[in-house]
C-alpha positions in Angstrom: 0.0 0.0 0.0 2.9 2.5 1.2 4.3 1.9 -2.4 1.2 2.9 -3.9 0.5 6.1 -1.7 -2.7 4.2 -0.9 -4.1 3.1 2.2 -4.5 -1.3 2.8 -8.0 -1.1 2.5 -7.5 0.7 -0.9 -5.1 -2.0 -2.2 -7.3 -4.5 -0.6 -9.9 -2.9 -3.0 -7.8 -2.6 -6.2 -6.7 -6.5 -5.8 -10.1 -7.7 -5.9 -11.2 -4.9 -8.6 -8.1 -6.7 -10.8 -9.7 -10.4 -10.5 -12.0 -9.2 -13.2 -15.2 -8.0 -14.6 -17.3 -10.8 -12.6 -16.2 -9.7 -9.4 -17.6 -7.2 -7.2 -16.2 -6.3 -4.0 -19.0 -4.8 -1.5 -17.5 -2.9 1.5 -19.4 -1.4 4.1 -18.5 1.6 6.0 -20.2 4.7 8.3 -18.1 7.3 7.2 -18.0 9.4 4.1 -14.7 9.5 4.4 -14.1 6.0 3.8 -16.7 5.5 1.3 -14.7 8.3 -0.7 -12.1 6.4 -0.3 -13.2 2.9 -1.2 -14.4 4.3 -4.6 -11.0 6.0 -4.9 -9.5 2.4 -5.2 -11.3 2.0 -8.5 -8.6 4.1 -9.8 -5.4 2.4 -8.4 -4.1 0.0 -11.6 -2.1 -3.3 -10.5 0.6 -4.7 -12.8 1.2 -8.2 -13.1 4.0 -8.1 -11.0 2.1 -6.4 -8.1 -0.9 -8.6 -8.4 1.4 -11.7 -7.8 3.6 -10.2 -5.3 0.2 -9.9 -3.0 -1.0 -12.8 -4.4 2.4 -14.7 -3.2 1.8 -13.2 0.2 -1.8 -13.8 1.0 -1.2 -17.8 0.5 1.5 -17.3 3.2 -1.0 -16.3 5.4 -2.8 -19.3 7.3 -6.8 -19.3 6.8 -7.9 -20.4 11.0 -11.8 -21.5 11.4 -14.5 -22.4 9.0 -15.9 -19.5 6.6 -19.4 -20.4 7.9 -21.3 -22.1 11.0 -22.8 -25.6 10.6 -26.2 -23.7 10.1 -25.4 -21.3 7.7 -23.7 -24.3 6.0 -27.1 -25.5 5.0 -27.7 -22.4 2.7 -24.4 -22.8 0.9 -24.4 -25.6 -2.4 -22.9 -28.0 -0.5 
């Protein structure tokens, strides 16, 4: 983020915006301020290089718990 003048949520923002056209990032927020600045991520542009570099570090990190509870399990395809 620091090498992109941006803040984390920003990149965080600009990653997923560079997944592509299908995917559609939906934060919340209470503040104008950071609604201003979740729409400014739309203009921060990833290279190739960037985009794996974060990519390469977010598999380091380790994924703890399941994503849902046993009952809201049973509204997921599974």
């Amino acid at each position: 983020a620091a090498q992109k003048s941006c803040s984390p949520a920003q990149l965080s923002l600009a990653w997923l915006l560079s997944k592509g056209p299908n995917i559609v990032p939906i934060p919340g927020t209470k503040q104008l301020r950071y609604l201003e600045e979740n729409v400014a991520a739309a203009q921060i542009t990833l290279s190739a290089k960037e985009q794996l570099q974060l990519e390469t570090a977010i598999e380091r990190l380790p994924v703890i718990g399941e994503r849902y509870t046993s009952e809201g399990m049973k509204g997921v395809n599974a």
